[in-house]
C-alpha positions as CSV (number, residue, x, y, z in Angstrom):
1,X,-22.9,-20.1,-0.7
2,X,-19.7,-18.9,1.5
3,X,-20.0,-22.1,3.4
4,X,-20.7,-24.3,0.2
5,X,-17.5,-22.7,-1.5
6,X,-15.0,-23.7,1.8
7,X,-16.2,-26.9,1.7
8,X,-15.4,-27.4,-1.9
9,X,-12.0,-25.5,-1.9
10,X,-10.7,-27.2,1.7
11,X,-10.0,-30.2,0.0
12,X,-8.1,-28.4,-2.9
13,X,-5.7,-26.7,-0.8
14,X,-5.0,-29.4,1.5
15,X,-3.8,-31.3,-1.5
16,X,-1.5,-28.0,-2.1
17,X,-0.7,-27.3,1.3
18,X,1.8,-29.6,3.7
19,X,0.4,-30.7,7.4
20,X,-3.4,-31.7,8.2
21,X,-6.2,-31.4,5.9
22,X,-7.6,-28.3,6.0
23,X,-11.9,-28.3,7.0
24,X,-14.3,-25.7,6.1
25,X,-14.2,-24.3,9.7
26,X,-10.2,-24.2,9.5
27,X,-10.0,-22.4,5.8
28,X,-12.5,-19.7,7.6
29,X,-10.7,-19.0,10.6
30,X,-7.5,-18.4,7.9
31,X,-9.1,-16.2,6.0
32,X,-10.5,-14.2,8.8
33,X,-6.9,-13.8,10.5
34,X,-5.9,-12.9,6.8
35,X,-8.5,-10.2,6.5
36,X,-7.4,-9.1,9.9
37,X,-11.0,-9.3,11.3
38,X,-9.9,-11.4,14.7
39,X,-8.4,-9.7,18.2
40,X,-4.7,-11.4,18.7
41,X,-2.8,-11.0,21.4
42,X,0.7,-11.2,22.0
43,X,2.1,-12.7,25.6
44,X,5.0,-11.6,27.0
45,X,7.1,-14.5,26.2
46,X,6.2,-13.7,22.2
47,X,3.6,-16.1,21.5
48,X,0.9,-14.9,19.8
49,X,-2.6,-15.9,20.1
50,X,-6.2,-15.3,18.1
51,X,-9.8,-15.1,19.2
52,X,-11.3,-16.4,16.2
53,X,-15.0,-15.9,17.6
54,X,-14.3,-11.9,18.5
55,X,-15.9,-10.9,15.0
56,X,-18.7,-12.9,13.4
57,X,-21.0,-12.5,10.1
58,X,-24.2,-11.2,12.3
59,X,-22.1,-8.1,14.2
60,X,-21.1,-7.0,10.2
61,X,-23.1,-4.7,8.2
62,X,-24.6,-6.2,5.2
63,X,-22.1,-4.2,2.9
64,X,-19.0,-5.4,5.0
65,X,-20.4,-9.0,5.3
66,X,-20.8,-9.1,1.0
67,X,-17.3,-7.2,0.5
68,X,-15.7,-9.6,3.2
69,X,-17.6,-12.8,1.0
70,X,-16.1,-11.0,-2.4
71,X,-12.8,-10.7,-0.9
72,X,-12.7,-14.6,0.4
73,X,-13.6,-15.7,-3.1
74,X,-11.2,-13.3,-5.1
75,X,-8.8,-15.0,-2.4
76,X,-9.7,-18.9,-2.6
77,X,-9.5,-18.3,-6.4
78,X,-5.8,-16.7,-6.3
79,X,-4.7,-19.5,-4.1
80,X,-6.1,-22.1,-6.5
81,X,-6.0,-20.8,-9.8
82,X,-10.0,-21.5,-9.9
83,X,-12.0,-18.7,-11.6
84,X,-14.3,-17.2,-8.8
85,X,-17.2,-18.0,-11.3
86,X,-16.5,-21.6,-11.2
87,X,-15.9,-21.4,-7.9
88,X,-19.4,-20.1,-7.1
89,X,-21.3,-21.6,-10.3
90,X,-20.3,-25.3,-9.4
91,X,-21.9,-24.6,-6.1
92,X,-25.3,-23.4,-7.5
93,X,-25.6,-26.3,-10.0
94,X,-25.1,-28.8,-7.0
């Protein structure tokens, strides 16, 4: 369903957002970095980067894996003004 709702929503904020199309992939890694659950590092010259692979679904409990899912969708649906019940329903009806 988590991957179902991205690949609905990408298109949706792409159309709100400036630059490239977002993908599903993309919209994950942002909420991950948003949720905090990625290492970053920062080089001495100030640039910062982000191992988005450092923390994945199978290393979570199931309780932090469904409150990190609840989170993403109360998220996606702030950003889009899209009920999290639509946002979920439309992807069990397809």
């Amino acid at each position: 369903l988590y991957w179902a709702v991205l690949a609905s929503v990408a298109p949706i904020l792409s159309d709100m957002c400036e630059g490239d199309a977002l993908t599903s992939s993309m919209l994950h890694r942002v909420l991950k970095r948003r949720k905090g659950l990625v290492r970053k590092t920062t080089m001495p010259s100030g640039e910062v980067f982000y191992d988005d692979d450092s923390i994945s679904f199978y290393m979570m409990t199931e309780d932090q894996r469904s409150d990190y899912i609840n989170w993403a969708f109360d998220t996606l649906s702030k950003w889009t003004k899209i009920p999290v019940a639509d946002l979920t329903d439309a992807r069990n009806s397809a």
